[in-house]
N, C-alpha and C positions, 0 to 999 in steps of 0.2 A: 504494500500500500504506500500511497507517494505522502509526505511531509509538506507542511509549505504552502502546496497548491489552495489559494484561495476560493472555494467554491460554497454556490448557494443552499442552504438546506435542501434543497429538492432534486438539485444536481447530485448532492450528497446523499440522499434517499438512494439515486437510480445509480451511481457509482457505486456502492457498496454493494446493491443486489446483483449488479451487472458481473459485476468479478467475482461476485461467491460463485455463479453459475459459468463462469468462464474458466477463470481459473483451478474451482475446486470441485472436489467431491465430495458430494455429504456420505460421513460417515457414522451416526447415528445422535439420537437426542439425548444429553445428559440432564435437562431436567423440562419438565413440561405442566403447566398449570394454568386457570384461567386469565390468567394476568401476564403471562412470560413464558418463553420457551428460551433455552439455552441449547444452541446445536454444536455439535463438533464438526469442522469438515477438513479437508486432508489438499495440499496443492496436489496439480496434476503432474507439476515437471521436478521441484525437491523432495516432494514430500512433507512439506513442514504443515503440522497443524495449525486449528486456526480456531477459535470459539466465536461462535455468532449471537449474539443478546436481543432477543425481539420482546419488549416489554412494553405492556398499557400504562402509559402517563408519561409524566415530565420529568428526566433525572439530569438535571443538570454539571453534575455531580459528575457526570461519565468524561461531558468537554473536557471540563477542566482535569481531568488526569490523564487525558494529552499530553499535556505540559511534563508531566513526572516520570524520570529516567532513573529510575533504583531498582539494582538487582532485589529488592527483597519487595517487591511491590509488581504484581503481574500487569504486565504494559497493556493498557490504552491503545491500538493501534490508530483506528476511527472510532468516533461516534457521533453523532446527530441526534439532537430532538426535538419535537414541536409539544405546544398543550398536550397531543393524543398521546404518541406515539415516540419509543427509544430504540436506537439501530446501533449496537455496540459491535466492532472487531476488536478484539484483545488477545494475549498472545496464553496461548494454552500451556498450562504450567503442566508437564509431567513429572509427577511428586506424588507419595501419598500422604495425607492427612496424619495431624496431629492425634487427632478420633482416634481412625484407623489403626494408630500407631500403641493406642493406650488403649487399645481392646488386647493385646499380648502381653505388658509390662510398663510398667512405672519408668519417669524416666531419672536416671542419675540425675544428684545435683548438677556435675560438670556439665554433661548435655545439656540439658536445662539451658541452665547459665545460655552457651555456646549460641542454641536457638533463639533464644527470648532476646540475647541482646542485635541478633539480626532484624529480631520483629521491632525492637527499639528503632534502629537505624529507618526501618522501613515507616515507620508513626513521624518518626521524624520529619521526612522527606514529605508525610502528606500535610502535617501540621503547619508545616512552612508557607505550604499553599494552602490554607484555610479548610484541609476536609480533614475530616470529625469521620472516623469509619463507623463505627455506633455498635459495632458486632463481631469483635474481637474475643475468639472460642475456636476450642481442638479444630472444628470442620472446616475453620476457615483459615487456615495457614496450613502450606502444602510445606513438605522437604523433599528436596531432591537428592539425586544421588551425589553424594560430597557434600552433603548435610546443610545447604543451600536453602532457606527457611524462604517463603512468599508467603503474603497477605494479597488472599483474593477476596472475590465477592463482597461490591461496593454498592449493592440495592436497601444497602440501610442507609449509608454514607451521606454524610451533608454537607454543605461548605458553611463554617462557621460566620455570624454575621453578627457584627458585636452592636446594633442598635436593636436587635431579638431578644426580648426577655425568657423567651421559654418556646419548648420545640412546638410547630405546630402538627407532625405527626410522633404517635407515637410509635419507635419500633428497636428492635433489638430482638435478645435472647433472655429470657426469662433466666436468673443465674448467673449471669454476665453483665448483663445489663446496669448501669450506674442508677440509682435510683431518679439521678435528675431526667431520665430519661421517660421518666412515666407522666412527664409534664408539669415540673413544680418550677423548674428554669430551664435556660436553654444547654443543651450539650457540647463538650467544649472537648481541648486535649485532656481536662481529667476525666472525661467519659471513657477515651480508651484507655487511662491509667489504671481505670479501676476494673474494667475487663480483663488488663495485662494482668493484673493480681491476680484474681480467680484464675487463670491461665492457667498461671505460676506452680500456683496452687494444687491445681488437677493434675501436672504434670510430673508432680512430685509423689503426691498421695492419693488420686484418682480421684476424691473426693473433693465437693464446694468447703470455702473455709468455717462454714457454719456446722457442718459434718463431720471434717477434720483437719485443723491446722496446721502446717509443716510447719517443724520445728526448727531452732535454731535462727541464721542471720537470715534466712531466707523468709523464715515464718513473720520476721520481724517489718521486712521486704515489702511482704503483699501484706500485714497491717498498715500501713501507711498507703498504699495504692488504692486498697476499700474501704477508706473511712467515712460514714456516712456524708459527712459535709465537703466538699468539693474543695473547700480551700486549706483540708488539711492531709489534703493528697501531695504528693511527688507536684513541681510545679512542670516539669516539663521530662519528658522518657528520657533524657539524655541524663536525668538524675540515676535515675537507674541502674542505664546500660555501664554508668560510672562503678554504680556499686556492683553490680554483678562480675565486672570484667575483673574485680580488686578479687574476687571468690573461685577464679579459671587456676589450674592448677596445672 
């Protein structure tokens, strides 16, 4: 897909359908619902995949991570939206999930560590440019092989707007979720600070911290990342990734 080229939303409608069907192959749907469909499809002459996002409403959210170039954050290739309708190309992460990974075992502190502060680096890069992921959990951070951490799936995602007092949808992960996220103020970078905890958290002990706490500097770690009031969270992930990197061994 070309960079740069200036083109109208509607030009950018028929450019993106034109080349999934020109250049690619569909190769089957990885998620389908009344609202979105997420397709896989495969080039005809490298082979590279490709993930296609056809979604009802307006996700503004999607333009703008265009702009963002981090390996720990799955690229933006195209996308377009109107009031209706969301047409995303992004680059298909092969990795399996953090989930996936704690259906077999718990992960070391070091590992730990090693992942979470690539998902820091990756918070970082969107925080910079104003998106708020809202949905930081196992399912949505892939690893690849050479232990390569990504933050996908941005259909919660919002771009922070500091004259907003409070979100006007609500959405997340029940568990993850900051509580300002249920509509009391607006969601900010402590929204994903306090998602990163519970992460943290599951990654260690498998469990939410209300269940069971990991112990030690770690436990101490994801207290300060979920503390009910937002401004007595971590002020920005790069606090973090500080502490955790001082815990790599």
């Amino acid at each position: 897909m070309y960079r740069g080229y200036v083109m109208s939303n509607g030009d950018k409608y028929s450019y993106i359908e034109e080349s999934l069907q020109k250049y690619y192959q569909f190769v089957r749907v990885l998620k389908k619902d009344d609202k979105k469909e997420i397709l896989l499809y495969k080039h005809k002459v490298n082979g590279k995949y490709i993930v296609f996002r056809k979604m009802a409403g307006y996700y503004p959210v999607y333009e703008r991570l265009q702009e963002i170039q981090n390996k720990n954050v799955a690229e933006v290739l195209e996308a377009v939206c109107n009031e209706s309708e969301t047409l995303v190309l992004e680059e298909y992460v092969d990795g399996i999930s953090i989930a996936d990974m704690l259906e077999t075992s718990r992960f070391r502190e070091n590992d730990m560590c090693k992942i979470v502060i690539q998902i820091c680096e990756g918070l970082y890069s969107l925080h910079t440019n104003r998106i708020i992921h809202r949905d930081i959990k196992p399912e949505n951070i892939l690893v690849q092989s050479g232990r390569t951490a990504k933050i996908i799936d941005f259909d919660s995602a919002r771009i922070h707007k500091a004259y907003v007092q409070k979100d006007t949808v609500v959405l997340g992960t029940v568990g993850y979720a900051a509580p300002e996220q249920y509509g009391e103020t607006q969601s900010d970078e402590k929204s994903d600070i306090y998602g990163l905890g519970i992460l943290m958290n599951v990654m260690r002990t498998g469990k939410h911290p209300v269940e069971k706490m990991v112990p030690g500097k770690i436990g101490k770690i994801v207290e300060k990342c979920i503390m009910v009031n937002p401004q007595k969270r971590y002020e920005s992930v790069l606090e973090i990734r500080k502490k955790l990197k001082k815990l790599i061994y």
